[in-house]
C-alpha positions in Angstrom: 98.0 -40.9 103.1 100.2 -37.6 103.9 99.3 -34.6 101.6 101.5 -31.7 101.5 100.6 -28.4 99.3 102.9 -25.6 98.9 101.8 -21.7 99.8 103.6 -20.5 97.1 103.1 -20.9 93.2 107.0 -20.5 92.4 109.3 -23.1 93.5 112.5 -22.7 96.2 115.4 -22.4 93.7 113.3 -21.1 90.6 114.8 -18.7 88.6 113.1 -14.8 87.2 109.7 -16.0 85.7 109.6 -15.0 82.2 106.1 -16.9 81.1 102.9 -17.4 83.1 100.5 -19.4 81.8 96.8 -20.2 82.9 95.7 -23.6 81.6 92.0 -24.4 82.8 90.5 -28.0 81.7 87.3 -29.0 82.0 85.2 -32.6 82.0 81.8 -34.2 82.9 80.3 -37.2 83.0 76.8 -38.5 83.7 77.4 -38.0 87.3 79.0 -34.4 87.8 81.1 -32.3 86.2 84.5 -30.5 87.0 87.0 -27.5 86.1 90.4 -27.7 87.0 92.7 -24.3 86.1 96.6 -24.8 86.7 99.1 -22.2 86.9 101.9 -22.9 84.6 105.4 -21.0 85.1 108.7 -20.9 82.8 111.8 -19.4 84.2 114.5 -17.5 82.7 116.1 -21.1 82.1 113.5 -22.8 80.7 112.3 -24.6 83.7 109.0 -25.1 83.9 106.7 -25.5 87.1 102.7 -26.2 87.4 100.5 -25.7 90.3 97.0 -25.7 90.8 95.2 -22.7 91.1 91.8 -23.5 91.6 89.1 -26.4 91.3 86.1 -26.9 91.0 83.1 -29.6 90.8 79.3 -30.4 90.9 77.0 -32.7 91.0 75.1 -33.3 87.6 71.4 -31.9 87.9 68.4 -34.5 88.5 66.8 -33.7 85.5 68.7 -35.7 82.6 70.7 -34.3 80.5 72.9 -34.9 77.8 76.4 -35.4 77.8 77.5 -32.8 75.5 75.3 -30.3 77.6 76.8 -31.4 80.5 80.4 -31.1 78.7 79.4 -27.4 77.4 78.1 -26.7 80.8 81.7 -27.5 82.3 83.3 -25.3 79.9 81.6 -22.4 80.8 82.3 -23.0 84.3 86.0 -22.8 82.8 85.7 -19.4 81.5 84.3 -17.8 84.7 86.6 -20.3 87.1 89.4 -18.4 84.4 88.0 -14.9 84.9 88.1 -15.1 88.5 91.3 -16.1 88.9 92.5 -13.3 85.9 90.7 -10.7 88.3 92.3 -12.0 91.8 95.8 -12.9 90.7 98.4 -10.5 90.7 100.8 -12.1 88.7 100.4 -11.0 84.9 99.2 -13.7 82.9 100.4 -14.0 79.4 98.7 -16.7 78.1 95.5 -18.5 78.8 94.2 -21.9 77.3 91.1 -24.0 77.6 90.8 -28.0 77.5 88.6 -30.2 77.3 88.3 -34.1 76.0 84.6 -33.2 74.1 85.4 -32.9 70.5 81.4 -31.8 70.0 82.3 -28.6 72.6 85.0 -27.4 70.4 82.6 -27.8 67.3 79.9 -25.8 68.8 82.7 -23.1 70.0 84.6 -22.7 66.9 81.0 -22.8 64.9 80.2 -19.1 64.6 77.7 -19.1 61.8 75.0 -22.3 63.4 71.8 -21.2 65.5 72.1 -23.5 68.2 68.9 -24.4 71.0 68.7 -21.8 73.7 70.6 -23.7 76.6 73.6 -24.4 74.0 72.7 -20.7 72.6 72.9 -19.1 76.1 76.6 -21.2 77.2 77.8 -20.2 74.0 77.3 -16.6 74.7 79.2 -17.0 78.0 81.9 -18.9 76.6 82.7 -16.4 73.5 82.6 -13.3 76.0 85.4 -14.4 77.9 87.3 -16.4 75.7 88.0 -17.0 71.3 88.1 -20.2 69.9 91.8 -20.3 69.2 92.2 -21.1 73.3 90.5 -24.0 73.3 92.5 -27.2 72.7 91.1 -30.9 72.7 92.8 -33.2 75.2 92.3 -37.2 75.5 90.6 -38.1 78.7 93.4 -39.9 79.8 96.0 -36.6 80.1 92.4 -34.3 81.3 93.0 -33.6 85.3 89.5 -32.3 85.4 88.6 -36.0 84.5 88.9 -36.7 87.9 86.6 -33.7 89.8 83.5 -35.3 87.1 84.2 -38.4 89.0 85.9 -38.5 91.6 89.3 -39.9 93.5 89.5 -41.9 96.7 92.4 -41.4 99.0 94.5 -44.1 98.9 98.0 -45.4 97.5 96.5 -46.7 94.9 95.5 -43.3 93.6 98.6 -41.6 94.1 99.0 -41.2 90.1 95.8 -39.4 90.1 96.3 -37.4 93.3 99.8 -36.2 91.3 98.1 -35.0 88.4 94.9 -33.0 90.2 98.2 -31.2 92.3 100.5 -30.8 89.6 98.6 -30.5 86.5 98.8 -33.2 83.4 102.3 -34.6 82.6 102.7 -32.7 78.9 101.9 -29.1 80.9 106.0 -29.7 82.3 106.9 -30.3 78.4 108.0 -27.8 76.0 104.6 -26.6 73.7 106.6 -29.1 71.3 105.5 -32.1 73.6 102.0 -31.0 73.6 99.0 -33.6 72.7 98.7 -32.9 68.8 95.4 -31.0 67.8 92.8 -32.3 65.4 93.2 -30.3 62.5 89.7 -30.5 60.7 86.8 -31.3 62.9 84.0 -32.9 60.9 80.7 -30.6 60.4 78.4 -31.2 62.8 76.1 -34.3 62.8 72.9 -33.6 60.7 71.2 -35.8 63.9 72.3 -33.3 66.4 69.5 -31.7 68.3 71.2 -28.6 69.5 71.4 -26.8 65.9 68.0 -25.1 65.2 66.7 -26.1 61.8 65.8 -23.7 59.1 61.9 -23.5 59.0 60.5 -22.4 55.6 59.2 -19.4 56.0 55.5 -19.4 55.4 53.7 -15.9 53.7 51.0 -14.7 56.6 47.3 -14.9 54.9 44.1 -14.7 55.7 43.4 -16.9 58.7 41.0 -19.2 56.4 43.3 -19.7 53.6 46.7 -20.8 55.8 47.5 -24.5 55.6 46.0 -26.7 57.8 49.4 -28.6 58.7 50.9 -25.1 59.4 47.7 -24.1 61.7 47.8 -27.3 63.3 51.1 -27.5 64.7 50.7 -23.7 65.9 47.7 -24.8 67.9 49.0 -28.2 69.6 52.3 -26.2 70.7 50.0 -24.2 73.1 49.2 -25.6 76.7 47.4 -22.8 77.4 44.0 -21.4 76.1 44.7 -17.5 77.0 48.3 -18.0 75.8 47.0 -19.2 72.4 44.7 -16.1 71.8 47.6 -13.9 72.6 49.7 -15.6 70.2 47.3 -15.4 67.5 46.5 -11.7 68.3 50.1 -10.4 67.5 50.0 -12.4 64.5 46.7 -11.2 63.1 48.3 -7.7 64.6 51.4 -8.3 62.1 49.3 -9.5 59.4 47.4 -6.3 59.2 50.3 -4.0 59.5 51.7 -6.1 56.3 48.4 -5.9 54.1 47.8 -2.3 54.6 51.8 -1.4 54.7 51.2 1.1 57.4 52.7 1.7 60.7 53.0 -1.2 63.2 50.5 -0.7 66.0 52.3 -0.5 69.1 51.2 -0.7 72.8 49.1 -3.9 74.5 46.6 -5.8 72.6 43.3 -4.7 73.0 40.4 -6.8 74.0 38.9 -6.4 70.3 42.0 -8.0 69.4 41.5 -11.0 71.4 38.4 -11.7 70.2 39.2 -11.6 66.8 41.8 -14.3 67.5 39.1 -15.7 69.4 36.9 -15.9 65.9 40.1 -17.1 63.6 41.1 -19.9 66.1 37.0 -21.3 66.2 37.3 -20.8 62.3 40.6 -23.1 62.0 39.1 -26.1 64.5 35.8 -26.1 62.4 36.9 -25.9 59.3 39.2 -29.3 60.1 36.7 -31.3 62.0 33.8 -30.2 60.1 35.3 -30.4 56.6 32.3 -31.9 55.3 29.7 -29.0 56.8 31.9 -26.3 55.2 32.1 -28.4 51.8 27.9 -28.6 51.4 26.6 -26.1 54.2 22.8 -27.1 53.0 23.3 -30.5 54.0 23.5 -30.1 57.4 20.2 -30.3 58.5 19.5 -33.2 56.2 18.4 -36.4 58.3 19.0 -38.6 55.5 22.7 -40.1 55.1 24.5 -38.7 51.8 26.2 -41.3 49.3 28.7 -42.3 51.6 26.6 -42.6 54.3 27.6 -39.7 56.4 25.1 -37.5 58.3 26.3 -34.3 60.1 26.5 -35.0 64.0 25.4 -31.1 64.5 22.1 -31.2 62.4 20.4 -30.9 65.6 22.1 -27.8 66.7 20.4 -25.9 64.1 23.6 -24.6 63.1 23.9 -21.2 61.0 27.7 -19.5 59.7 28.3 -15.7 60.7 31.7 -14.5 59.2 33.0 -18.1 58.5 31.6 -19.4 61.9 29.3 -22.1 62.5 27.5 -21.0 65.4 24.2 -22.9 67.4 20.9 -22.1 65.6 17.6 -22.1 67.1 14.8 -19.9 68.7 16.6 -18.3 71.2 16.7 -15.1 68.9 14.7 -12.7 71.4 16.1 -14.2 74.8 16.9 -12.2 77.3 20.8 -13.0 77.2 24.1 -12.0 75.5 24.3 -12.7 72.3 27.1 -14.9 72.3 24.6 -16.9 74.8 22.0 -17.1 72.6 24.1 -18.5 69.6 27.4 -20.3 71.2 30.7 -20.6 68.7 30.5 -24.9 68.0 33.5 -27.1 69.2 34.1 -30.6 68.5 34.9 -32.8 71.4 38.0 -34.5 70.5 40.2 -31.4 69.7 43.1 -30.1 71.4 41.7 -26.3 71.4 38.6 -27.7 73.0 40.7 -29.5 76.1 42.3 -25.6 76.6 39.2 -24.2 76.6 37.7 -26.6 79.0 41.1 -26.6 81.1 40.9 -22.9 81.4 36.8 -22.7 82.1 37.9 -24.8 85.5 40.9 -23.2 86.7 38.8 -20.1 86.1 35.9 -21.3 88.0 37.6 -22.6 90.9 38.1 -26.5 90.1 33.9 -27.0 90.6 32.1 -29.6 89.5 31.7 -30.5 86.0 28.2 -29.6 85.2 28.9 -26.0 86.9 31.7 -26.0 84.2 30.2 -26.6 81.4 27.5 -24.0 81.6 29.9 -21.5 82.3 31.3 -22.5 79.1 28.0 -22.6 76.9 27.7 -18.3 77.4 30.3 -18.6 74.5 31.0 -22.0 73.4 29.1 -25.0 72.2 30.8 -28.3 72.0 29.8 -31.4 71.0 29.2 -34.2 74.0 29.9 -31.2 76.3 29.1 -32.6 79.1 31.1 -36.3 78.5 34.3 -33.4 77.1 33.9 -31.8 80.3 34.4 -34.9 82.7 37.0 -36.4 80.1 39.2 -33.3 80.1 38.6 -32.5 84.5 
């Protein structure tokens, strides 16, 4: 098959251009996505001639994604294929107008007021810099040129059709505006299952440590992958919380060492008081050896335990040791909790991956936990 492209964007025998129009469409599917920008010209007697300007296409990434990310993701490749083009052509451009075939694209462009997820966020931003909502138009797949860069034409005569439209542009572009694909006049809200919109979170009054809700605390603490991460986080909110009870001025600067360990305390405080419920509920029973009425007996009677500032920490007669005293009377950690993993985690990336025994005492100069040494090998 013989392909023949003309150098110049106005036609032998075309008349004084009076409009030029930049129409730029964009598509994906599963496999890539594509942009497609035409050049659309209008003589002084109403001929009309379209050419394409510029396309372009690429392979869809190997990590899934959805297809309205993918379609959003084409469309911003439309506004900076557009830009380009506005910058490097020197013919002046009166009009410019965006397609696509993804009625969800032109909801999430024409939705001002929605918090969206940061990818949709981000292309959003992009999109609405170089380009307003009233330029984008919806276009059925079947009319959408860029249809065929997201997947693809072979060279053959039985693809001619196709080949014509890539070259040429679709068939309503060499229309009057009266011929154009008729626009959807109200879009539908978008669906209350989308996952791009960011839902409102009730916002939750910052307490005392002790007295926030335990559902609250424990999603805060299983969003955290990372054991020094999690005391940071905690810091600059027990940083904010101050600066709200005593209405003063926000401390400023890094967080300070005394900082982390307060977190430190608060986080210790939150596992305990969830896994120990019963300890906190009747402290004095803790060293009972005897079941209670439901048959329940502590599992850390043995560790002697005693509470310093809301803290269950190890007990026993290592008062006058010759060690810290953090050493001498470890915070206590159960073993089946997702702060405990961190804290084991970070112990042997911090050590150097060694063994787990080596781990474990490097972990008891400040931590206690509960089956330490079966945690330990668990968690490694």
């Amino acid at each position: 098959m013989t392909l023949a492209i003309p150098r110049c964007y106005k036609p032998s025998g075309f008349s004084q251009i009076q409009t030029v129009e930049l129409h730029n469409f964009s598509d994906a599917s599963l496999g890539g996505y594509g942009v497609a920008s035409y050049l659309r010209l209008i003589d002084t007697n109403g001929t009309i001639h379209c050419s394409l300007l510029m396309g372009k296409s690429r392979v869809a990434p190997l990590k899934a994604m959805t297809v309205p990310r993918l379609e959003l993701t084409a469309a911003t490749v439309a506004v900076k294929v557009s830009r380009q083009i506005q910058d490097e052509i020197q013919l002046p451009i009166q009009r410019t107008l965006f397609w696509t075939d993804s009625t969800i694209v032109i909801q999430y462009i024409r939705n001002m007021a929605t918090r969206f997820q940061t990818f949709v966020s981000n292309r959003l931003q992009i999109i609405h810099d170089a380009s307003s909502p009233s330029q984008w138009y919806h276009v059925s797949s079947e009319f959408n040129p860029a249809d065929h860069a997201s997947r693809g034409i072979k060279l053959n005569g039985s693809n001619e059709a196709a080949i014509t439209t890539w070259f040429h542009g679709a068939a309503f572009l060499w229309q009057p505006e009266s011929e154009w694909p008729g626009q959807p006049t109200d879009l539908p809200e978008i669906d209350r299952d989308d996952k791009e919109p960011r839902r409102k979170v009730q916002a939750t009054t910052i307490t005392q440590c002790n007295t926030m809700g335990t559902d609250v605390w424990s999603r805060l603490l299983q969003q955290y992958s990372s054991w020094y991460k999690l005391q940071v986080s905690v810091a600059w909110l027990i940083r904010f919380k101050m600066y709200l009870r005593r209405s003063a001025l926000l401390k400023i600067g890094p967080l300070t060492v005394h900082e982390l360990s307060i977190a430190t305390t608060d986080i210790c405080r939150i596992v305990q008081r969830s896994s120990f419920p019963r300890e906190f509920a009747s402290p004095q029973k803790i060293l009972s050896e005897k079941p209670d009425a439901e048959g329940y007996v502590s599992p850390l009677r043995k560790l002697n335990p005693k509470l310093e500032n809301g803290v269950l920490h190890v007990g026993g007669r290592l008062v006058n040791a010759p060690i810290s005293q953090q050493a001498r009377h470890p915070i206590i950690l159960p073993h089946n909790h997702h702060v405990t993993e961190l804290i084991v985690q970070h112990y042997h990336e911090q050590q150097g991956h060694i063994g787990p025994n080596q781990v474990l005492s490097e972990i008891r100069q400040k931590f206690w936990i509960v089956h330490g040494l079966a945690t330990v090998k668990r968690v490694m």
